[in-house]
PDB file as gemmi writes it, atoms N, CA and C in Angstrom:
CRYST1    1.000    1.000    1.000  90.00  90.00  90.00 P 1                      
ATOM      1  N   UNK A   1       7.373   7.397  -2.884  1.00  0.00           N  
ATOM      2  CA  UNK A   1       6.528   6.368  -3.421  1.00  0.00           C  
ATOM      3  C   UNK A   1       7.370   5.498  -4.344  1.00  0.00           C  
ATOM      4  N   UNK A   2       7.525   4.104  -4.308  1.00  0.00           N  
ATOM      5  CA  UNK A   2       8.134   3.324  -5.061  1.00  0.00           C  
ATOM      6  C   UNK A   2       6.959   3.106  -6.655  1.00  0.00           C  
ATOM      7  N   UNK A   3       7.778   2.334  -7.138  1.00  0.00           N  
ATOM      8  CA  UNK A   3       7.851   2.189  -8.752  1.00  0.00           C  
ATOM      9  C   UNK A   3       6.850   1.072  -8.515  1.00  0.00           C  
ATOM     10  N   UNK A   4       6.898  -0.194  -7.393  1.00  0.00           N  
ATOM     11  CA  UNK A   4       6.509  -1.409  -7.656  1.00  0.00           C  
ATOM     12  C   UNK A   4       4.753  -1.040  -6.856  1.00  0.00           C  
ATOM     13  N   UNK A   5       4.793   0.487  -6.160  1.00  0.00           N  
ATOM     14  CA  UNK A   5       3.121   0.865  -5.469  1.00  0.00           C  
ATOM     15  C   UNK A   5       2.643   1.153  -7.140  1.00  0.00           C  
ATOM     16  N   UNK A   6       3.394   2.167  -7.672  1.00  0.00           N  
ATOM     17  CA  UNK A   6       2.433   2.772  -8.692  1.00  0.00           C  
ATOM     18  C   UNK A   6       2.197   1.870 -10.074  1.00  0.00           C  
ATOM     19  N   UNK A   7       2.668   0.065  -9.750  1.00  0.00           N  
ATOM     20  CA  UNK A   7       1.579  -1.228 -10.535  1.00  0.00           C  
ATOM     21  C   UNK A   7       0.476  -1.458 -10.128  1.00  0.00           C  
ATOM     22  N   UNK A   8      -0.050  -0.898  -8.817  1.00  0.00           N  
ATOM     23  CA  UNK A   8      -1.101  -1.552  -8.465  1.00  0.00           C  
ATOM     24  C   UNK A   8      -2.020  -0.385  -8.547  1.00  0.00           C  
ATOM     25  N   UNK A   9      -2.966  -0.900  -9.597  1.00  0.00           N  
ATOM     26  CA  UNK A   9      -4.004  -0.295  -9.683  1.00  0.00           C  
ATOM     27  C   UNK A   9      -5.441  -0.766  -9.192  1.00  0.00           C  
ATOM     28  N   UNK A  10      -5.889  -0.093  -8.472  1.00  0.00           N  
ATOM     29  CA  UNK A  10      -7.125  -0.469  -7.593  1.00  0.00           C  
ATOM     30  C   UNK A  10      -8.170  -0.353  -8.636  1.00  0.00           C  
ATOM     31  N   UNK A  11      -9.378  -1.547  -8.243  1.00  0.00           N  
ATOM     32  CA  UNK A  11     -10.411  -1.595  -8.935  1.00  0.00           C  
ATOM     33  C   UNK A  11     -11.676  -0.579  -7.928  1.00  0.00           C  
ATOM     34  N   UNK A  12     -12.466  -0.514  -9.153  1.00  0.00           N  
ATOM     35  CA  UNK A  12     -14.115   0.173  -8.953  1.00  0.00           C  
ATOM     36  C   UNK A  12     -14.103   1.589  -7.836  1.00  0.00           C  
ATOM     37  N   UNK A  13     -14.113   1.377  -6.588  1.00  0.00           N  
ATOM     38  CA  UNK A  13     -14.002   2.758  -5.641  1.00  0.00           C  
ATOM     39  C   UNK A  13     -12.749   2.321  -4.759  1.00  0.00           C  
ATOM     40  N   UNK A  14     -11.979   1.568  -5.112  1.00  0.00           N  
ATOM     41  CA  UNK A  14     -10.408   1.550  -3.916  1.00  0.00           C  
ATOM     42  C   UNK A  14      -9.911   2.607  -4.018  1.00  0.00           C  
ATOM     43  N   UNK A  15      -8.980   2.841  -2.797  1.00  0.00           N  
ATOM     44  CA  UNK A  15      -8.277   3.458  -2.814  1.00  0.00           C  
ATOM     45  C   UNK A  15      -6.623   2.999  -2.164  1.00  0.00           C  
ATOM     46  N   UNK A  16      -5.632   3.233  -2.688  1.00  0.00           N  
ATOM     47  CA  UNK A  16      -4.488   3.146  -2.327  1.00  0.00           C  
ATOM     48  C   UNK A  16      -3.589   4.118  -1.463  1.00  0.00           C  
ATOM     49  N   UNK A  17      -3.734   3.410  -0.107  1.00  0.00           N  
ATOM     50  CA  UNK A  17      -3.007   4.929   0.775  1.00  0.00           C  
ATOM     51  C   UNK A  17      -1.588   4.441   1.518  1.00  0.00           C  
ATOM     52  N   UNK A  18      -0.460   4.932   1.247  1.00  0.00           N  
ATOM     53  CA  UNK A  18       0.185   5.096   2.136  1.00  0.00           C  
ATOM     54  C   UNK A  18       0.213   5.553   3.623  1.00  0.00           C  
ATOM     55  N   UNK A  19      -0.170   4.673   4.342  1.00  0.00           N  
ATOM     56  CA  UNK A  19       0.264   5.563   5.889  1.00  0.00           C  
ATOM     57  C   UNK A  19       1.180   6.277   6.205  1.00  0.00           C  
ATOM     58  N   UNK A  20       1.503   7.545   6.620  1.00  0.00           N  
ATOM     59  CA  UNK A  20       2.451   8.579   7.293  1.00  0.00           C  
ATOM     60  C   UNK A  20       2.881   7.644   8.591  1.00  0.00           C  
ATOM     61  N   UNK A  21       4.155   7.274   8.750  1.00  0.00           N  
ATOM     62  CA  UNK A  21       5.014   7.001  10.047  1.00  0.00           C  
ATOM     63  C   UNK A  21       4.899   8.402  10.592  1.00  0.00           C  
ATOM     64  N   UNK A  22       4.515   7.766  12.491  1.00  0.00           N  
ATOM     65  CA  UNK A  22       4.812   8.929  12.759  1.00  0.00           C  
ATOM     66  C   UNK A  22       6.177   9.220  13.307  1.00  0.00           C  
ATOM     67  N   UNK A  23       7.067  10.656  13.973  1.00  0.00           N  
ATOM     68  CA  UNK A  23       8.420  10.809  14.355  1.00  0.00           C  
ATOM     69  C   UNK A  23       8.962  10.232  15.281  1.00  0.00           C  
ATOM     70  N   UNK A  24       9.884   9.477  15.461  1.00  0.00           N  
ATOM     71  CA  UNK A  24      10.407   8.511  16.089  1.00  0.00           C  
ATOM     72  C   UNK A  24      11.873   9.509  16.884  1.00  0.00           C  
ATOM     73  N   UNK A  25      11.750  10.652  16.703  1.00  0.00           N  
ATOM     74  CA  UNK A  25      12.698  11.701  17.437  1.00  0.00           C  
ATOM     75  C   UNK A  25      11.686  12.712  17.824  1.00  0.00           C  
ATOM     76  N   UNK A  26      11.894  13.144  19.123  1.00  0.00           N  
ATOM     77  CA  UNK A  26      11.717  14.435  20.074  1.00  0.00           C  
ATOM     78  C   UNK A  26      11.776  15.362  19.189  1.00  0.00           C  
ATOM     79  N   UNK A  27      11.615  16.762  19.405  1.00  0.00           N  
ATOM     80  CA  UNK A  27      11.874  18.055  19.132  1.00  0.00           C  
ATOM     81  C   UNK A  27      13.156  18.496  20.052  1.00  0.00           C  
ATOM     82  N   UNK A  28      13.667  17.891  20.616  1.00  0.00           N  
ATOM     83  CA  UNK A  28      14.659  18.054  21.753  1.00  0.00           C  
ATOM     84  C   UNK A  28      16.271  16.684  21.624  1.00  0.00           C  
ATOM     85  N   UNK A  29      15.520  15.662  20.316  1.00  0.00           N  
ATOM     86  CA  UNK A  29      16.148  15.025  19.569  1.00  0.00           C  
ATOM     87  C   UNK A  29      16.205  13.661  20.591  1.00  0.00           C  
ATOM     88  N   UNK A  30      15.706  13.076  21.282  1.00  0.00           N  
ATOM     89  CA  UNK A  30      15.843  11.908  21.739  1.00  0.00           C  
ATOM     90  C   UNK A  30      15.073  11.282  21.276  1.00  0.00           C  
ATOM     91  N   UNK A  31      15.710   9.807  20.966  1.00  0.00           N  
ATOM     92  CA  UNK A  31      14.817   8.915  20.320  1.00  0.00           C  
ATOM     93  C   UNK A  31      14.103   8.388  20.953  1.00  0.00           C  
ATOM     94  N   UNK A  32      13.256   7.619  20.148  1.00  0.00           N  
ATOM     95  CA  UNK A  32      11.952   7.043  21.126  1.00  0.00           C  
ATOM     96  C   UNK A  32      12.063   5.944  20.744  1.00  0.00           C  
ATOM     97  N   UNK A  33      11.998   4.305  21.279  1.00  0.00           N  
ATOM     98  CA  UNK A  33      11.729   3.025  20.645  1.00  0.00           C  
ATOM     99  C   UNK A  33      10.286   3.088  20.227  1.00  0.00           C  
ATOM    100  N   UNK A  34      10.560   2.073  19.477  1.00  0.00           N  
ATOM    101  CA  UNK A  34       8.964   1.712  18.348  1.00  0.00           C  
ATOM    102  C   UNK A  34       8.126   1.421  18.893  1.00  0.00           C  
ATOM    103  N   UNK A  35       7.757   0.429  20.012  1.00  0.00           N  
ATOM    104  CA  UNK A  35       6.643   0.542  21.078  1.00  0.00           C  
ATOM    105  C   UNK A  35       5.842   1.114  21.244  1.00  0.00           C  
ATOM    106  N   UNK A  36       7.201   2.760  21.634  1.00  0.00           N  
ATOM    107  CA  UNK A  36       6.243   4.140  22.520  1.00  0.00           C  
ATOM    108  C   UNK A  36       5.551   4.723  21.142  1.00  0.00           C  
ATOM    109  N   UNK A  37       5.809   4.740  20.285  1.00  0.00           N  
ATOM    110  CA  UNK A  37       5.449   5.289  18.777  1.00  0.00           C  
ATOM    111  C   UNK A  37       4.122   4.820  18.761  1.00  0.00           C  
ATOM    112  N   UNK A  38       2.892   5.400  18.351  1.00  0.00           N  
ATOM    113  CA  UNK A  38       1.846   4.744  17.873  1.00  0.00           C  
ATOM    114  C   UNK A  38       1.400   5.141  16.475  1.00  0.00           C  
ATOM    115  N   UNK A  39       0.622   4.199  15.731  1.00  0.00           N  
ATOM    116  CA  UNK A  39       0.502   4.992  14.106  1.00  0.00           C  
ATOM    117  C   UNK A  39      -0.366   5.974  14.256  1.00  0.00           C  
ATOM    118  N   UNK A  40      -0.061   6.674  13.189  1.00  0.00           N  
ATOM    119  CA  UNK A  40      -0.404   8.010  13.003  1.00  0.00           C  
ATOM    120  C   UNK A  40      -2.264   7.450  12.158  1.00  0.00           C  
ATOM    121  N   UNK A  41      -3.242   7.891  12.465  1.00  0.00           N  
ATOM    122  CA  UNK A  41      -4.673   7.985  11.454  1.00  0.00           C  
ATOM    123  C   UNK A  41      -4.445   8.556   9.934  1.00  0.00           C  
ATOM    124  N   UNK A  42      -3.203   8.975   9.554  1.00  0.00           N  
ATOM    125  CA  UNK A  42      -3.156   9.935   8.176  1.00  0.00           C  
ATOM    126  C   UNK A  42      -2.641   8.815   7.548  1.00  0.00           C  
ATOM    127  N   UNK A  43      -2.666   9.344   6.277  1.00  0.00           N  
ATOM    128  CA  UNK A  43      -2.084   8.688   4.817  1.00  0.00           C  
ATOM    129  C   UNK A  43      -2.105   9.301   3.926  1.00  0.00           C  
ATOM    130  N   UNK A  44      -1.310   9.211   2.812  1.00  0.00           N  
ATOM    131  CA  UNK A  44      -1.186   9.984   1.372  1.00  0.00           C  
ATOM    132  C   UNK A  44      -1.885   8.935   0.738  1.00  0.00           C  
ATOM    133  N   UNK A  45      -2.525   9.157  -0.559  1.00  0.00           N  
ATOM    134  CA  UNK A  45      -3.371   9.056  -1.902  1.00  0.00           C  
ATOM    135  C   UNK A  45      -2.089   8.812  -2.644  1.00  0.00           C  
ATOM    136  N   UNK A  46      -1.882   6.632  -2.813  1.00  0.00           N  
ATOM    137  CA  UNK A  46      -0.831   6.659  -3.779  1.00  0.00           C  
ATOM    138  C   UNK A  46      -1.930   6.642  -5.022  1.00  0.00           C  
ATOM    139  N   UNK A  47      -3.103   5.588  -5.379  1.00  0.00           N  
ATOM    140  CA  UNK A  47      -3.464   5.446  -6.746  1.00  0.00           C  
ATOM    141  C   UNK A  47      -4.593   5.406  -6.246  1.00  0.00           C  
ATOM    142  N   UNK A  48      -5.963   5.615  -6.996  1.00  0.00           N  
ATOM    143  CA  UNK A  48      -7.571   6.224  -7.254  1.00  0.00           C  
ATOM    144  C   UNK A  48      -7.997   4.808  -8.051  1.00  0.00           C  
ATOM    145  N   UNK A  49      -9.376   4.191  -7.757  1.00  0.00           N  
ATOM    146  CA  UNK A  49      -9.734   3.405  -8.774  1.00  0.00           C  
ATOM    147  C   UNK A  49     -10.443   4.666  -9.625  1.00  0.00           C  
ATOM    148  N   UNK A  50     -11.330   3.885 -10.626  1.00  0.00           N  
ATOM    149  CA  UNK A  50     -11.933   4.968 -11.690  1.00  0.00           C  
ATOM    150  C   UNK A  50     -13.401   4.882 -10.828  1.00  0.00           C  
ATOM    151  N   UNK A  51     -14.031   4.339 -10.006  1.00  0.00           N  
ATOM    152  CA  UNK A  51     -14.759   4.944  -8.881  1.00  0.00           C  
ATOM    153  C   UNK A  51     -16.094   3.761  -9.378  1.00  0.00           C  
ATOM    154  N   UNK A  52     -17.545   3.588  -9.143  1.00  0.00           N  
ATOM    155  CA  UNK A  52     -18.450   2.907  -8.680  1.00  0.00           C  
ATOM    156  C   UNK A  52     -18.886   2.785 -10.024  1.00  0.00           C  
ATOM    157  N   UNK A  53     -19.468   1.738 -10.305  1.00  0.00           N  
ATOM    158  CA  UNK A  53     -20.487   2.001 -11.561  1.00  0.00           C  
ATOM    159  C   UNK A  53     -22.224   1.609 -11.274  1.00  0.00           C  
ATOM    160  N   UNK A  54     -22.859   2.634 -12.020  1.00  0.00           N  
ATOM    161  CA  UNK A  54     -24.184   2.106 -11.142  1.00  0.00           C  
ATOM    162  C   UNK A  54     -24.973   1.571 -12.668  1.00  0.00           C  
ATOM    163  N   UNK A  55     -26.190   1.126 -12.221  1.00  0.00           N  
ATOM    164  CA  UNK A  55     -27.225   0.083 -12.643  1.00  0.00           C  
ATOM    165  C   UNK A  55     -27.445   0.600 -13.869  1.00  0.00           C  
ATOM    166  N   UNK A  56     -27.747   1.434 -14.066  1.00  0.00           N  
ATOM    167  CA  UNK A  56     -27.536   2.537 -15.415  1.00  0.00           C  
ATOM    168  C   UNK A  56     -26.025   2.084 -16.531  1.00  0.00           C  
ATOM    169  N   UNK A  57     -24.875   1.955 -15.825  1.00  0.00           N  
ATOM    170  CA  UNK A  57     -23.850   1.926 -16.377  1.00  0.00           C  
ATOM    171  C   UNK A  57     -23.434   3.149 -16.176  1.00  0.00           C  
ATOM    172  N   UNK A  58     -23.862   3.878 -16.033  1.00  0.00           N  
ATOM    173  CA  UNK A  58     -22.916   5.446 -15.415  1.00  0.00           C  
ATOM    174  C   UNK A  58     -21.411   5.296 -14.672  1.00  0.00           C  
ATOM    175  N   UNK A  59     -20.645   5.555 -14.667  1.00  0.00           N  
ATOM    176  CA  UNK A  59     -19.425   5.837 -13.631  1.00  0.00           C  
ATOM    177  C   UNK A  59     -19.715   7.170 -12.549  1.00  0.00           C  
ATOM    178  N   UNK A  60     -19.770   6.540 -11.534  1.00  0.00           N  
ATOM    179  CA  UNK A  60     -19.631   7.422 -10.449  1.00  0.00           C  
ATOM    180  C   UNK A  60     -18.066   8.080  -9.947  1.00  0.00           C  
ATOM    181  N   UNK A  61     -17.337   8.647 -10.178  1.00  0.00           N  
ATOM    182  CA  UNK A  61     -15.567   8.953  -9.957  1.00  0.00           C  
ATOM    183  C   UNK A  61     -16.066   9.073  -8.177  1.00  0.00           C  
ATOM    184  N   UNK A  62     -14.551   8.932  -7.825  1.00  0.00           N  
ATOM    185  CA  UNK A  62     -14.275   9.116  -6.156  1.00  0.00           C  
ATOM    186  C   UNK A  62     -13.959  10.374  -6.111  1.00  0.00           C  
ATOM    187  N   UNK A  63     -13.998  10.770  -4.653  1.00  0.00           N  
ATOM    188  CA  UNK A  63     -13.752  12.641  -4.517  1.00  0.00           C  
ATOM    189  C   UNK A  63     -12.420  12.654  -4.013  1.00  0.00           C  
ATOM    190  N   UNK A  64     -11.540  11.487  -4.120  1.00  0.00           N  
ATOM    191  CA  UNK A  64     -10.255  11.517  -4.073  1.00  0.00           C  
ATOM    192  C   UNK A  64      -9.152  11.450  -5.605  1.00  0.00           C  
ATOM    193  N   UNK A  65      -7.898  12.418  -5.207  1.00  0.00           N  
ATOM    194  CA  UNK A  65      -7.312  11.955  -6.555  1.00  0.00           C  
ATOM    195  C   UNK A  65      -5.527  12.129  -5.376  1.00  0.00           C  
ATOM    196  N   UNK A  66      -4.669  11.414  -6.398  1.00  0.00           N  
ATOM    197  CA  UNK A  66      -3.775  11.067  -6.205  1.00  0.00           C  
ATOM    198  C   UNK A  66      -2.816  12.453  -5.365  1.00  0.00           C  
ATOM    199  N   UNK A  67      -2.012  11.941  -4.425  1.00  0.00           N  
ATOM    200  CA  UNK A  67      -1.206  13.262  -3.718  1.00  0.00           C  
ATOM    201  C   UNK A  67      -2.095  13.538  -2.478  1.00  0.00           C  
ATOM    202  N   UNK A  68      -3.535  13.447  -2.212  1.00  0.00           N  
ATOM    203  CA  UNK A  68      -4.391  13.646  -1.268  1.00  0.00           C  
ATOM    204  C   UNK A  68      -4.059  13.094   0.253  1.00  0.00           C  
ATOM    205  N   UNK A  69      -3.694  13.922   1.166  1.00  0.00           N  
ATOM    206  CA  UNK A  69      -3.870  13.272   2.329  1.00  0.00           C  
ATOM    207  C   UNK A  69      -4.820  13.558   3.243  1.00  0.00           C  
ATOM    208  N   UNK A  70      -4.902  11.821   3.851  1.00  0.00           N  
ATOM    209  CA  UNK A  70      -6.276  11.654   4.305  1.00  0.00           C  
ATOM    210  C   UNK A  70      -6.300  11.354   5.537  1.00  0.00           C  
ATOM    211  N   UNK A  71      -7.776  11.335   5.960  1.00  0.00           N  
ATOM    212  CA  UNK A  71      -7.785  10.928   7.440  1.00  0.00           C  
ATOM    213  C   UNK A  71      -8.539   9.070   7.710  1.00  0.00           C  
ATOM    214  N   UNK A  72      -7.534   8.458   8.303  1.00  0.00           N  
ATOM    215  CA  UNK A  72      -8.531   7.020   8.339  1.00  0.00           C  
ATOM    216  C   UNK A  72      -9.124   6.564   9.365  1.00  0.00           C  
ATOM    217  N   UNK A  73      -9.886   5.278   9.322  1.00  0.00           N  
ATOM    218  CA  UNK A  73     -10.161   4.779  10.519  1.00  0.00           C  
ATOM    219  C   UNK A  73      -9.494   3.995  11.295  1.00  0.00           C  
ATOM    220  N   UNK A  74      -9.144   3.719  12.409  1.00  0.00           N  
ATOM    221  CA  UNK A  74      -8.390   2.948  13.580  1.00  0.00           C  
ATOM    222  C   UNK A  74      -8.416   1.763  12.806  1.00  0.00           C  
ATOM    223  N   UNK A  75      -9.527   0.853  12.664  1.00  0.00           N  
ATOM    224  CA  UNK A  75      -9.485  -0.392  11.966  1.00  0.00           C  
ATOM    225  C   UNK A  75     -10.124  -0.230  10.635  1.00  0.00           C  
ATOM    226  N   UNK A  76      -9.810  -1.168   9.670  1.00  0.00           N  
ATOM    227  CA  UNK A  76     -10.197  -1.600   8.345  1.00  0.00           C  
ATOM    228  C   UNK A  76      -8.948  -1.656   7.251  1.00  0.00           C  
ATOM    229  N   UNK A  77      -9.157  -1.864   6.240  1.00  0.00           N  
ATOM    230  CA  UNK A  77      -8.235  -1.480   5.308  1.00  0.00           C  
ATOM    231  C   UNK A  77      -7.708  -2.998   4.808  1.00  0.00           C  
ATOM    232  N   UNK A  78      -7.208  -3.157   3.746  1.00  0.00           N  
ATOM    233  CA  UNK A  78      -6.547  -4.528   3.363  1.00  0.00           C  
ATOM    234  C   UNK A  78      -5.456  -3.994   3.422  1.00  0.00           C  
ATOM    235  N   UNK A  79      -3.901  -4.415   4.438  1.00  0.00           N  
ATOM    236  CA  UNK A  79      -2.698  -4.559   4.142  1.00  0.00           C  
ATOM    237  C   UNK A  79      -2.504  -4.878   2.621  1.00  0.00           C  
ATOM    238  N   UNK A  80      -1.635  -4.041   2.394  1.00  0.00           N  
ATOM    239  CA  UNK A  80      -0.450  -4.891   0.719  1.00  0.00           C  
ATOM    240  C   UNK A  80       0.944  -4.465   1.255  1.00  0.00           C  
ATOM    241  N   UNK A  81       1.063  -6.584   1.385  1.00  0.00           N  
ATOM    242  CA  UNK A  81       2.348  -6.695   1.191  1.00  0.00           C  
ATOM    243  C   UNK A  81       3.111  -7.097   0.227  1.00  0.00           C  
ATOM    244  N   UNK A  82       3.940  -6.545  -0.280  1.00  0.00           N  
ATOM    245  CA  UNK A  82       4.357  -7.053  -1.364  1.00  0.00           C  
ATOM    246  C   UNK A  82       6.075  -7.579  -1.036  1.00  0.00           C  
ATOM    247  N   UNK A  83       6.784  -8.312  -1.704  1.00  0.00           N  
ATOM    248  CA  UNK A  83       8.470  -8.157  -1.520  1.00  0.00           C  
ATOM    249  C   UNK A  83       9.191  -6.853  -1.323  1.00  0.00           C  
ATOM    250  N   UNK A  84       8.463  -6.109  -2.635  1.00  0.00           N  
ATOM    251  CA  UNK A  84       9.193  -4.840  -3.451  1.00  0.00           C  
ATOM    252  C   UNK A  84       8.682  -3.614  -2.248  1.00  0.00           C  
ATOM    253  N   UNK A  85       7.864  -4.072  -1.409  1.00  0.00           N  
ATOM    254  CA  UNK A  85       6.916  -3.033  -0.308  1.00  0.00           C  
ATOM    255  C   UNK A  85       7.579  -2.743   0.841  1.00  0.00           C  
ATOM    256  N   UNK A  86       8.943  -3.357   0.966  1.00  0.00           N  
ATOM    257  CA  UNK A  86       8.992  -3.829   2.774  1.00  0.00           C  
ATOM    258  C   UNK A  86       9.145  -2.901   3.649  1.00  0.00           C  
ATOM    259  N   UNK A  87       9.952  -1.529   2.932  1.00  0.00           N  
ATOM    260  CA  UNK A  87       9.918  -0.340   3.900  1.00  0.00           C  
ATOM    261  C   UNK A  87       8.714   0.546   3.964  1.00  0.00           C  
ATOM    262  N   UNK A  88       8.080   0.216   3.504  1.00  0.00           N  
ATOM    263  CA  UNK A  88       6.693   1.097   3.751  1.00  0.00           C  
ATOM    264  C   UNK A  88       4.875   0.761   3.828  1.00  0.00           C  
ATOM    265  N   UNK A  89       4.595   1.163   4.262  1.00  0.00           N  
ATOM    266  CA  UNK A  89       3.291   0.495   4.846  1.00  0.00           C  
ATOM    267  C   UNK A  89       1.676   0.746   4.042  1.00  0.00           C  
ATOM    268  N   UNK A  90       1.752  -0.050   2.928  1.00  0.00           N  
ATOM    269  CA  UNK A  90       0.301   0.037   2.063  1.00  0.00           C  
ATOM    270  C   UNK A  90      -0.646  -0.217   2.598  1.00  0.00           C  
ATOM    271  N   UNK A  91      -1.850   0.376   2.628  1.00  0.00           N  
ATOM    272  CA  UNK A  91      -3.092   0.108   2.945  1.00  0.00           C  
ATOM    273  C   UNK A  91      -3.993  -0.021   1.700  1.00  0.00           C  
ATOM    274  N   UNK A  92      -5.145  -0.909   1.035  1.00  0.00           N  
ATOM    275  CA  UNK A  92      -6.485  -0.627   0.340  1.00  0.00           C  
ATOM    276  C   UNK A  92      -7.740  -0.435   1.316  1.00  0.00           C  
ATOM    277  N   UNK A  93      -8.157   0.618   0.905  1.00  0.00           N  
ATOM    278  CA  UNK A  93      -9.666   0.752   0.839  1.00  0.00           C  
ATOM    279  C   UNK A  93     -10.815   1.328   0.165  1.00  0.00           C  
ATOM    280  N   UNK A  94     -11.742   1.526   0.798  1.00  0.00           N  
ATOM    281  CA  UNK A  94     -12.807   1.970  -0.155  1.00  0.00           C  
ATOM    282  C   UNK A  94     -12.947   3.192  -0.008  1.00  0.00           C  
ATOM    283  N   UNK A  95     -13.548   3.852  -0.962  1.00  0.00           N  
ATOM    284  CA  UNK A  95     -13.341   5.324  -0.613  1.00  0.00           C  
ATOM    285  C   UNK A  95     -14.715   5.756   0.513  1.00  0.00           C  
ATOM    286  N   UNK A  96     -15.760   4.961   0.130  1.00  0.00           N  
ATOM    287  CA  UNK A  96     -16.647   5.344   1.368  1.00  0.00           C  
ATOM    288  C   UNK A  96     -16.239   4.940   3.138  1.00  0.00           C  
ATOM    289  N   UNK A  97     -14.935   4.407   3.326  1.00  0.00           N  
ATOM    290  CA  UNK A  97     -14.339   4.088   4.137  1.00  0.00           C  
ATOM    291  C   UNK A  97     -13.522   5.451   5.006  1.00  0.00           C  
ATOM    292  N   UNK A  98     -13.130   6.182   4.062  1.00  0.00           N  
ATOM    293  CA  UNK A  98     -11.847   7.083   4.315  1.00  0.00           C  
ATOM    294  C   UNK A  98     -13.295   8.311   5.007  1.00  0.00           C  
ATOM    295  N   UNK A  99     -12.347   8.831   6.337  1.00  0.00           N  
ATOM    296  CA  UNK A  99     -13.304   9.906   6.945  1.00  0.00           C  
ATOM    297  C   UNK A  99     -13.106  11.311   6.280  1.00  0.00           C  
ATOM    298  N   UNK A 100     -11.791  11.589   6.001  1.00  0.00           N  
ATOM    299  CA  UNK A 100     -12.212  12.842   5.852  1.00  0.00           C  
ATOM    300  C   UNK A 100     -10.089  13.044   4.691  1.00  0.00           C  
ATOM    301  N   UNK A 101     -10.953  14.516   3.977  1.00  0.00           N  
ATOM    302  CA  UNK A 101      -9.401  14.756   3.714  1.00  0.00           C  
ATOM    303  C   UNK A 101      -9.132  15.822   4.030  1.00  0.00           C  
ATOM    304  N   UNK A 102      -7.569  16.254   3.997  1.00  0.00           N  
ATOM    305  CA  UNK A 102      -6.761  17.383   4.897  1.00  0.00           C  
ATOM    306  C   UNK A 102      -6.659  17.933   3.872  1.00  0.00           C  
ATOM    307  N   UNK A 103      -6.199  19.453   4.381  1.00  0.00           N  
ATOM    308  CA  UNK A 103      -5.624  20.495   3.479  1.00  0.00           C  
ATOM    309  C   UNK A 103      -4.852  20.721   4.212  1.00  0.00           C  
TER     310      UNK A 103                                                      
END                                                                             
């Protein structure tokens, strides 16, 4: 995780996920071009907003916290691109977005 992900702090229920690349070598060690590669549905939990606030003023927290990897959906998510980003692939979303998390 770079220095210039852990500035961005997500508001209300975001969440900040790194996508997992998936292996671009065999188990038998031949490479594969990027094409045949397709992305992987997972991601790591870079940063947590502080989660929903309701009508009350209550804070609702998210059932995610940082280090968490998750499972996503095929489509959604806001790209972040940043300069400081270029080797790695940020996603935002919401946490009622994200399907499920791994152990």
């Amino acid at each position: 995780m770079s220095a210039a992900a852990k500035r961005i702090i997500p508001l209300l229920d975001r969440v900040l996920i790194e996508r997992i690349k998936a292996e671009t070598k065999t188990a038998t060690g031949i490479l594969l071009p990027e094409k045949a590669v397709e992305k992987l549905n997972e991601g790591v939990v870079v940063a947590v907003g502080p989660g929903n606030i309701t009508k009350e003023g209550k804070n609702i927290p998210t059932g995610l916290s940082e280090g968490d990897r998750v499972l996503l959906p095929s489509y959604g998510g806001s790209p972040i691109k940043l300069e400081s980003l270029k080797d790695k692939e940020y996603l935002l979303y919401r946490a009622e977005e994200i399907l499920a998390k791994l152990q």
